[in-house]
C-alpha positions as CSV (number, residue, x, y, z in Angstrom):
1,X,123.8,102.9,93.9
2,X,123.3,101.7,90.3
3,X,119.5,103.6,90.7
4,X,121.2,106.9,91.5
5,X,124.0,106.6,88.7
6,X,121.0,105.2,86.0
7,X,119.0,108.0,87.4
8,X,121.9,110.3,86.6
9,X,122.1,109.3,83.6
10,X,118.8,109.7,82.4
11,X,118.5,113.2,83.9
12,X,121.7,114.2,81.6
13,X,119.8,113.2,78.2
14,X,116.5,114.1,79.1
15,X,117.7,117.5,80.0
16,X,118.6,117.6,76.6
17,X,115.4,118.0,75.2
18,X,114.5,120.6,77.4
19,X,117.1,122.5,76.2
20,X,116.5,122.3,72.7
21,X,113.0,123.5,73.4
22,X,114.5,126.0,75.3
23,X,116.9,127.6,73.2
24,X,114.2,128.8,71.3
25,X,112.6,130.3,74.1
26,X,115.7,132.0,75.3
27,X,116.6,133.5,72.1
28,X,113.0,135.2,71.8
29,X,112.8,136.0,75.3
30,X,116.7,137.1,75.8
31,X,117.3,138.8,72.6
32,X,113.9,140.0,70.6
33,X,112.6,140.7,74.3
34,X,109.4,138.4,73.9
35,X,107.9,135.9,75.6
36,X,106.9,133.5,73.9
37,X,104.5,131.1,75.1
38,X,103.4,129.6,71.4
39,X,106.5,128.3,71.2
40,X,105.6,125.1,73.1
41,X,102.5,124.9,71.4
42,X,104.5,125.1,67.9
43,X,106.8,122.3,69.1
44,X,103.7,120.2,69.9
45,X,102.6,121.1,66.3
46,X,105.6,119.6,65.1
47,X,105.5,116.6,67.3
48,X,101.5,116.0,65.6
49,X,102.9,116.8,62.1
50,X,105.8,114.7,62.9
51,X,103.3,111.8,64.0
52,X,100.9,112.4,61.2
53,X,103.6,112.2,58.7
54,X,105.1,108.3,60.0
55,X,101.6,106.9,60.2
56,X,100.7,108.5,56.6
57,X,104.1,107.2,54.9
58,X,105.2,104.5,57.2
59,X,108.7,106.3,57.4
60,X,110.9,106.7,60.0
61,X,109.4,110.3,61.4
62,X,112.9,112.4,61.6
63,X,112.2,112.1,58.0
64,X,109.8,114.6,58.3
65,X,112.0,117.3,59.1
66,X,112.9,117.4,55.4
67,X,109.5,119.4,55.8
68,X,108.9,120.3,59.3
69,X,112.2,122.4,59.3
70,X,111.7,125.1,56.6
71,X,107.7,125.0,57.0
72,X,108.2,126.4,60.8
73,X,110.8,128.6,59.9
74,X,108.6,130.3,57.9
75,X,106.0,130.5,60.7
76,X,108.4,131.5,63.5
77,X,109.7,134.3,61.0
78,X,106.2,135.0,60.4
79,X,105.0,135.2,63.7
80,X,108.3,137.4,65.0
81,X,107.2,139.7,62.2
82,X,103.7,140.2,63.7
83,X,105.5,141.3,66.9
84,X,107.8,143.9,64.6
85,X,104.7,144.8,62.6
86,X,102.5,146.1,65.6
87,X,105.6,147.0,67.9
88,X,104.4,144.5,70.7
89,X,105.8,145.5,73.8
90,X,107.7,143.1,76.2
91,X,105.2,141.9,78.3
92,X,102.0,142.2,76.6
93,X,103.7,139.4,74.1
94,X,102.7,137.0,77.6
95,X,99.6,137.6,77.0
96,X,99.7,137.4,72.7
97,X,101.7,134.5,72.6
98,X,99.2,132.8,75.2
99,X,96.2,133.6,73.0
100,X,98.3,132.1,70.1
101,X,99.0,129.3,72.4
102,X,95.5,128.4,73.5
103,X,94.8,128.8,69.3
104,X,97.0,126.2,68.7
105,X,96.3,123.9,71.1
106,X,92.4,124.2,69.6
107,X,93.5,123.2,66.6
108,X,95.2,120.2,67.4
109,X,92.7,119.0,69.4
110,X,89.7,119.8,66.6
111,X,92.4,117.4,64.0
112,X,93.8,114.9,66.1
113,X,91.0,115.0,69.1
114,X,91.8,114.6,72.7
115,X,92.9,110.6,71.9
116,X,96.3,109.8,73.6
117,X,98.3,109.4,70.7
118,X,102.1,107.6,69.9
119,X,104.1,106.2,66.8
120,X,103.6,102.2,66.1
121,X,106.7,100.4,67.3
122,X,107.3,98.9,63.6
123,X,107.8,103.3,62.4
124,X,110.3,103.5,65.4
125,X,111.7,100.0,66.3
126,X,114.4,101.8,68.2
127,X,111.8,103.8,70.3
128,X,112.3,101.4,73.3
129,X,116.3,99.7,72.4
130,X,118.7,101.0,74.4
131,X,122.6,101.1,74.1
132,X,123.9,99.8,77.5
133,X,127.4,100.6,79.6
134,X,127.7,97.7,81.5
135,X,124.4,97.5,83.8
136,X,123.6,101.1,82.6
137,X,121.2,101.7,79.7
138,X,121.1,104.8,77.6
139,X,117.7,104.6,75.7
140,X,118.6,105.7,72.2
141,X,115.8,108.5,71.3
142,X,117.0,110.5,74.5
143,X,120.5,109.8,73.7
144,X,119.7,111.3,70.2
145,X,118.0,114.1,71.5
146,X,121.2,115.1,74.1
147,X,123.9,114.6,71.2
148,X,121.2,117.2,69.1
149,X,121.1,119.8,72.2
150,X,124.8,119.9,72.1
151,X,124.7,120.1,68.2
152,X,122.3,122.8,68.8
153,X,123.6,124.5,71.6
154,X,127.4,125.2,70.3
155,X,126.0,126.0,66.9
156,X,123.8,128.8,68.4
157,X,126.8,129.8,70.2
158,X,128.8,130.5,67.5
159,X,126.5,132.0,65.7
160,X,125.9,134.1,68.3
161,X,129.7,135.3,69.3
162,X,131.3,134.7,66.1
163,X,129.3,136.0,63.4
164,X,128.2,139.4,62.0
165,X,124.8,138.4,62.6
166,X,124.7,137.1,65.3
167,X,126.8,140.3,67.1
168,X,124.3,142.3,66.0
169,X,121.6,140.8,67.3
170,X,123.8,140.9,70.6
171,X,123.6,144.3,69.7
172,X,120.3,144.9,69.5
173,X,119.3,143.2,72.7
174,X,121.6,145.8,74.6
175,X,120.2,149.0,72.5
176,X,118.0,149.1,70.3
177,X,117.9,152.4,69.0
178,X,121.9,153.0,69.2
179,X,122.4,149.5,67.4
180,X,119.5,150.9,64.3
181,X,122.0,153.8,64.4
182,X,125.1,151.8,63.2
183,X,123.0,151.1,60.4
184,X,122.0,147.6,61.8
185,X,118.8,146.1,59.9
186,X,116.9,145.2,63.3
187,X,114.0,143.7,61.2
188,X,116.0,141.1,59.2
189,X,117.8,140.1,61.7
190,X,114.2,139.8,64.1
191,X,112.8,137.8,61.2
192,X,115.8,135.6,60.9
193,X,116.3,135.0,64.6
194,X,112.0,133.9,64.9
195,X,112.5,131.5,61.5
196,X,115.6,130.2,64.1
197,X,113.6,129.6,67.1
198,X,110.9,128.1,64.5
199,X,113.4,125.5,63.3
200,X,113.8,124.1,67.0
201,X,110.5,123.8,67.9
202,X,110.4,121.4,64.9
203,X,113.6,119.3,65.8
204,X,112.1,119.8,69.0
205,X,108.5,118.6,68.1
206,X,110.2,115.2,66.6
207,X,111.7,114.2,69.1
208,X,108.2,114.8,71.5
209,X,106.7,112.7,68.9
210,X,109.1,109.8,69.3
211,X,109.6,110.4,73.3
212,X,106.1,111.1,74.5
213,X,102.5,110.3,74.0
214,X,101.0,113.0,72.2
215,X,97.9,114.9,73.3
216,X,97.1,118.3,72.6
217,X,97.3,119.7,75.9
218,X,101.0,118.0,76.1
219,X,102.8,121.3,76.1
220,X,101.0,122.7,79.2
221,X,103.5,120.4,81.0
222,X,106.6,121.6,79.5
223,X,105.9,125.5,80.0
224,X,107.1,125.9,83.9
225,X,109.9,123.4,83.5
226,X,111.2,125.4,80.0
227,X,110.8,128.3,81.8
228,X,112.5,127.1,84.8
229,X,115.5,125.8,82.4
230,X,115.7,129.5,80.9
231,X,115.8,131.3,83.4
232,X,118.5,129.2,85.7
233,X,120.5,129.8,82.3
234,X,120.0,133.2,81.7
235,X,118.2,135.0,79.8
236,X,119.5,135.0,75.9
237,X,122.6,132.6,76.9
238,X,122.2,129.5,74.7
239,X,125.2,127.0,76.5
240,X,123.6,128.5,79.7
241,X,119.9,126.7,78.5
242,X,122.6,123.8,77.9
243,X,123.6,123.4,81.0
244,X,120.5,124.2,82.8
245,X,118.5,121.8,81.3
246,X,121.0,118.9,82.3
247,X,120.1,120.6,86.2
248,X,116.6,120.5,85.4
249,X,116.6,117.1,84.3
250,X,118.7,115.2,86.7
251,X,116.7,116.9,89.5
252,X,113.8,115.4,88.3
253,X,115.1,112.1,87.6
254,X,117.0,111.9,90.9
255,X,113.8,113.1,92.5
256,X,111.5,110.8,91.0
257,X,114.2,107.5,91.9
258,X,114.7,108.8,95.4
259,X,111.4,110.2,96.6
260,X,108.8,109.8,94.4
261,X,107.5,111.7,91.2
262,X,105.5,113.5,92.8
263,X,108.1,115.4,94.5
264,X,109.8,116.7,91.1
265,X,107.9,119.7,90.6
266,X,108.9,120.5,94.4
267,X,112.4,120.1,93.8
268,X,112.8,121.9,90.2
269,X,111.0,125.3,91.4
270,X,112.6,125.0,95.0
271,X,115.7,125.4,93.1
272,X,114.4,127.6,90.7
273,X,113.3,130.4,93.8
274,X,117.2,129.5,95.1
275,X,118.5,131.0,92.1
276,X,116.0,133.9,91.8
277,X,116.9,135.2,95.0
278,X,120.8,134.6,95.0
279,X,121.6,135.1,91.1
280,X,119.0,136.3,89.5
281,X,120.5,137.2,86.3
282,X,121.1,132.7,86.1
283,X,123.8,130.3,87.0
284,X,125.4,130.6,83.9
285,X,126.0,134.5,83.8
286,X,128.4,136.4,85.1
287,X,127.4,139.0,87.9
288,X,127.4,142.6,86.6
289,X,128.3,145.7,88.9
């Protein structure tokens, strides 16, 4: 019993992370009408920046997101304005974002090689401590990263649903054209929501960095699983991403303590089909006549 309830556990905050990555996704994807595939491959970018960044100062590595954070909004605002700039339709930006994806991933490995590569324990002594509940231990990096999704997650909300900005870019999703005609700036507001999306892959990428053991084919693994956390949520529905990635992650965890970890891919897409075939707008959504 104490397996299941730690495994439980552990689903919750590693489910966080997923949605933090995947909030990003689901704003481009929901919203702007793009898939984008480079944003795992800029969170990866983050997590190697991130790395390089501790081992060159010696400082704990969320202090690079003094750096991280305005240097990939920049990028995501610049890479939403290539979309807008050659009018890249919905799903050829598959196939763009996965050149830019394969790109990046080049580029990682040509400056940080295929090596396996993780922080020093004396740049994150906390990497492995845990804060325990009893017989229950809640390791303190995926703690961090679950208290930052919901940070993330209601911020994004309210941005969304309470701001002038963020109902027009509510706006835009729905209609384009009739949205422009209310005199909405559509290519602001594109450029603000990519610097956005930017500025999670890099909150994103930090915690990879202090999580994971960083290779440069890393993000391959997160694609279907961010993808299968997106669309369980619905598309452009940020506390939907929320919740689904808490699904996403305590199937796998359960999974992997009750059957094997072999079996969590199994489980996570077996779901995934469920929902495609009974709700496919996402569990989070309400059903639309």
């Amino acid at each position: 019993m104490l397996l299941i309830v730690q495994s439980l556990i552990s689903g919750i905050l590693i489910g966080g992370l997923y949605s933090i990555i995947a909030v990003g996704v689901t704003l481009n994807w929901g919203i702007m009408r793009v898939i984008n595939l480079a944003h795992f491959s800029l969170s990866f970018l983050a997590a190697y920046l991130t790395y390089q960044f501790s081992i060159a100062t010696g400082w704990d590595p969320f202090f690079s997101l003094v750096l991280t954070i305005p240097a990939f909004f920049v990028l995501g605002a610049a890479l939403q304005w290539f979309f807008e700039k050659f009018e890249i339709a919905h799903f050829t930006s598959l196939l763009v974002t996965f050149g830019i994806f394969v790109i990046l991933e080049s580029i990682m490995r040509e400056i940080w090689t295929a090596d396996l590569r993780t922080l020093p324990i004396e740049n994150v002594p906390y990497r492995t401590a845990s804060l325990w509940i009893g017989s229950l231990a809640l390791r303190i990096p995926h703690l961090g990263a679950f208290i930052t999704a919901v940070v993330v997650s209601i911020a994004t909300w309210l941005w969304l649903n309470r701001t002038y900005d963020g109902k027009a870019l509510r706006a835009l999703s729905q209609d384009r054209p009739v949205a422009g005609a209310f005199g909405i700036n559509h290519r602001r507001l594109a450029l603000m929501l990519g610097g956005i999306s930017g500025v999670y892959a890099a909150i994103a990428g930090a915690f990879i960095a202090v999580i994971f053991v960083l290779r440069p084919d890393g993000a391959t693994e997160f694609i279907g699983l961010i993808f299968a956390v997106v669309i369980l949520g619905g598309l452009g529905n940020t506390a939907g991403a929320f919740g689904a990635g808490i699904i996403v992650g305590v199937a796998q965890s359960l999974t992997s303590a009750t059957i094997g970890p072999g079996f969590s891919p199994l489980v996570t897409f077996s779901l995934l089909i469920l929902v495609l075939l009974f709700r496919p707008q996402g569990l989070f959504v309400r059903r639309t006549s």
